[in-house]
C-alpha positions as semicolon CSV with decimal commas, in nm:
position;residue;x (nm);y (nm);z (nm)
1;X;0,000;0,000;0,000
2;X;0,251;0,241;0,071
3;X;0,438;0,219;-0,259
4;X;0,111;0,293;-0,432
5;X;0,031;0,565;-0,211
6;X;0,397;0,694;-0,271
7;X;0,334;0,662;-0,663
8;X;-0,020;0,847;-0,621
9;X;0,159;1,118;-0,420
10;X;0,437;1,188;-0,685
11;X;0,169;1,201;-0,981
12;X;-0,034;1,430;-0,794
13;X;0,267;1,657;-0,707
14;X;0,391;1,647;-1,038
15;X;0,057;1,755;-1,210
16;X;-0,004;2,003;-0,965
17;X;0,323;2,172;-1,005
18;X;0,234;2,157;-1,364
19;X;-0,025;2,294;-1,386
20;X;0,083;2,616;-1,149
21;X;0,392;2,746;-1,336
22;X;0,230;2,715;-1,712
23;X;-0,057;2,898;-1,808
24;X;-0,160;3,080;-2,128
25;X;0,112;3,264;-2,307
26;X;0,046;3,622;-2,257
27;X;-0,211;3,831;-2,472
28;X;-0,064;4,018;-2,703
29;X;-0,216;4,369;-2,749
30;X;-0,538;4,409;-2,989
31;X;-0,528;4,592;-3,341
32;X;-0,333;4,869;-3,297
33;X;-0,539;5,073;-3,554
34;X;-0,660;5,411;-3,439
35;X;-0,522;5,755;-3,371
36;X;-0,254;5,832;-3,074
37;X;-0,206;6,165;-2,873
38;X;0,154;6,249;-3,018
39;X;0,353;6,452;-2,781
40;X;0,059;6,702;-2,676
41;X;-0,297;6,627;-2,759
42;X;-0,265;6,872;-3,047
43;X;-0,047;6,617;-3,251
44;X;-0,193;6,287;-3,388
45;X;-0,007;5,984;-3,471
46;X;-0,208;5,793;-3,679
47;X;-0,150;5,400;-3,702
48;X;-0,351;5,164;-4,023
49;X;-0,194;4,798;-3,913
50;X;-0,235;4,559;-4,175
51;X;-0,075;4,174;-4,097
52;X;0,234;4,313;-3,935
53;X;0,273;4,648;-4,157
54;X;0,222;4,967;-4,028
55;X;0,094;5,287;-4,229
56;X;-0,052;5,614;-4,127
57;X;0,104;5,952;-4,045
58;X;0,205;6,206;-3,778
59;X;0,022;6,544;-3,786
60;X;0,267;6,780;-3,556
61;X;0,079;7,167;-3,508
62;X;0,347;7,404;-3,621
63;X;0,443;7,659;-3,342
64;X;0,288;8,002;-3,373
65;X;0,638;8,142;-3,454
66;X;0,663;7,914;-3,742
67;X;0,317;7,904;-3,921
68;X;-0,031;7,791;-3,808
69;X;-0,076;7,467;-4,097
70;X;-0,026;7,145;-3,977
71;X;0,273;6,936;-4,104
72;X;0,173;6,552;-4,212
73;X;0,478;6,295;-4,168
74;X;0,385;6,024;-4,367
75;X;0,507;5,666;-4,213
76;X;0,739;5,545;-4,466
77;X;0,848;5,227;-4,268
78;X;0,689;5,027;-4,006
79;X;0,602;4,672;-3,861
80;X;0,554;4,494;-3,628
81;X;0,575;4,192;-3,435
82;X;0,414;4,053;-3,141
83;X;0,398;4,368;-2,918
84;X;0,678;4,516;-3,071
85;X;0,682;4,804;-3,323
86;X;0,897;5,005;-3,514
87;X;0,808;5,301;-3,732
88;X;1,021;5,596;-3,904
89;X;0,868;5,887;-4,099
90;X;0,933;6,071;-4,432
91;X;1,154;6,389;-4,398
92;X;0,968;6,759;-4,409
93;X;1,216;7,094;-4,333
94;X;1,510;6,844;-4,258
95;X;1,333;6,639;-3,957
96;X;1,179;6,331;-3,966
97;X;1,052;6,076;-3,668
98;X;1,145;5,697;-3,540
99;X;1,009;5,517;-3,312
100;X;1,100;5,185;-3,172
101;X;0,878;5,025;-2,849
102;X;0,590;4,792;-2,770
103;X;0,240;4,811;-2,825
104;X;0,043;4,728;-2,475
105;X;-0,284;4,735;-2,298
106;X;-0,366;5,070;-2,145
107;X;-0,650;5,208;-1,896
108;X;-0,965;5,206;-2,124
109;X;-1,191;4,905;-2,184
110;X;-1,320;4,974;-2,515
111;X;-1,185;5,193;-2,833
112;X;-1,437;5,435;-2,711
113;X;-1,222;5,514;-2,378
114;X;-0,927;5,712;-2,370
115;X;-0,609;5,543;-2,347
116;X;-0,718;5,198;-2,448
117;X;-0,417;5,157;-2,615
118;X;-0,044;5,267;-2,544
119;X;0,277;5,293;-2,759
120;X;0,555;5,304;-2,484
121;X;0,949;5,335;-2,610
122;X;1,210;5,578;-2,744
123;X;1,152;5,789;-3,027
124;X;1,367;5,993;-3,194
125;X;1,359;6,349;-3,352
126;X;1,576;6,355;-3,610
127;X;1,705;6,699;-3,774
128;X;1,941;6,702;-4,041
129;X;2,235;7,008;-4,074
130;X;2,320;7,146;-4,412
131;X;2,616;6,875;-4,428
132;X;2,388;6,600;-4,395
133;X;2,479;6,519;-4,048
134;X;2,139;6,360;-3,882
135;X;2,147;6,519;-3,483
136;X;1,910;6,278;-3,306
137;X;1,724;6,363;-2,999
138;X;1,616;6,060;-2,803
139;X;1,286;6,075;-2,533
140;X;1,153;5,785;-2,378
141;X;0,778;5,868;-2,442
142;X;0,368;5,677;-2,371
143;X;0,140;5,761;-2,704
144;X;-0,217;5,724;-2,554
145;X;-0,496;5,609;-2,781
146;X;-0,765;5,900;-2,868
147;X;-1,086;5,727;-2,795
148;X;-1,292;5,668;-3,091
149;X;-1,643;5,893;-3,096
150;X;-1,948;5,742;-3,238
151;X;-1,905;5,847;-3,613
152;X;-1,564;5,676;-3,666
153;X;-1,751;5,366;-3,660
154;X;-1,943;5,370;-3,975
């Protein structure tokens, strides 16, 4: 008897253990489609995923020393994989954008809410010199999804 009850004890053990340290592999993050607050709520990043490409654009407000139009940075390159996403824009006045972080859950329950979504990483501001030399400046930055209003659903 106590061999078996030795044998039962081990199986029981080992399925237990089991069955504590694996689970699920974690959930990657949803779609990332939809607009981001970029830098101040005045800018928009805008993200079109489609399997693992990313499109869309950056709309930056111009300072009222420069001009009052809006500049559109058109993504030129961008993917991703898993949570991870990479993205660099097309060059207007001799700056352009890259971004390199992860796509993750955020606050909001639904694309209606407020940061439903985040981008978290480093992006860079590129500005290029009259010689060509790129002078990157690096921040460590959280895009936060712009909920979605009722019309953007049709």
């Amino acid at each position: 008897m106590t061999l078996i009850t030795a044998l039962l004890f081990l199986t029981f053990k080992t399925v237990s253990a089991r069955n504590f340290t694996s689970g699920p592999p974690p959930q990657s993050a949803p779609d990332m489609t939809g607009e981001y607050e970029f830098l101040s709520p005045d800018n928009t990043l805008a993200i079109l995923e489609e399997e693992g490409k990313l499109k869309g654009y950056i709309d930056v407000m111009q300072g009222e020393e420069e001009s009052n139009e809006v500049l559109s940075y058109p993504i030129t390159i961008g993917t991703r994989g898993g949570d991870h996403i990479d993205f660099k824009t097309a060059k207007i006045h001799e700056k352009y954008y890259r971004f390199q972080g992860s796509v993750a859950r955020g606050g909001g329950h639904t694309p209606k809410d407020s940061d439903f979504l985040r981008l978290t990483g480093d992006l860079e501001v590129v500005t290029v010199d009259m010689a060509g030399q790129e002078h990157p400046e690096q921040h460590h930055v959280t895009f936060k999804w712009k909920p979605r209003s009722e019309n953007d659903e049709d």
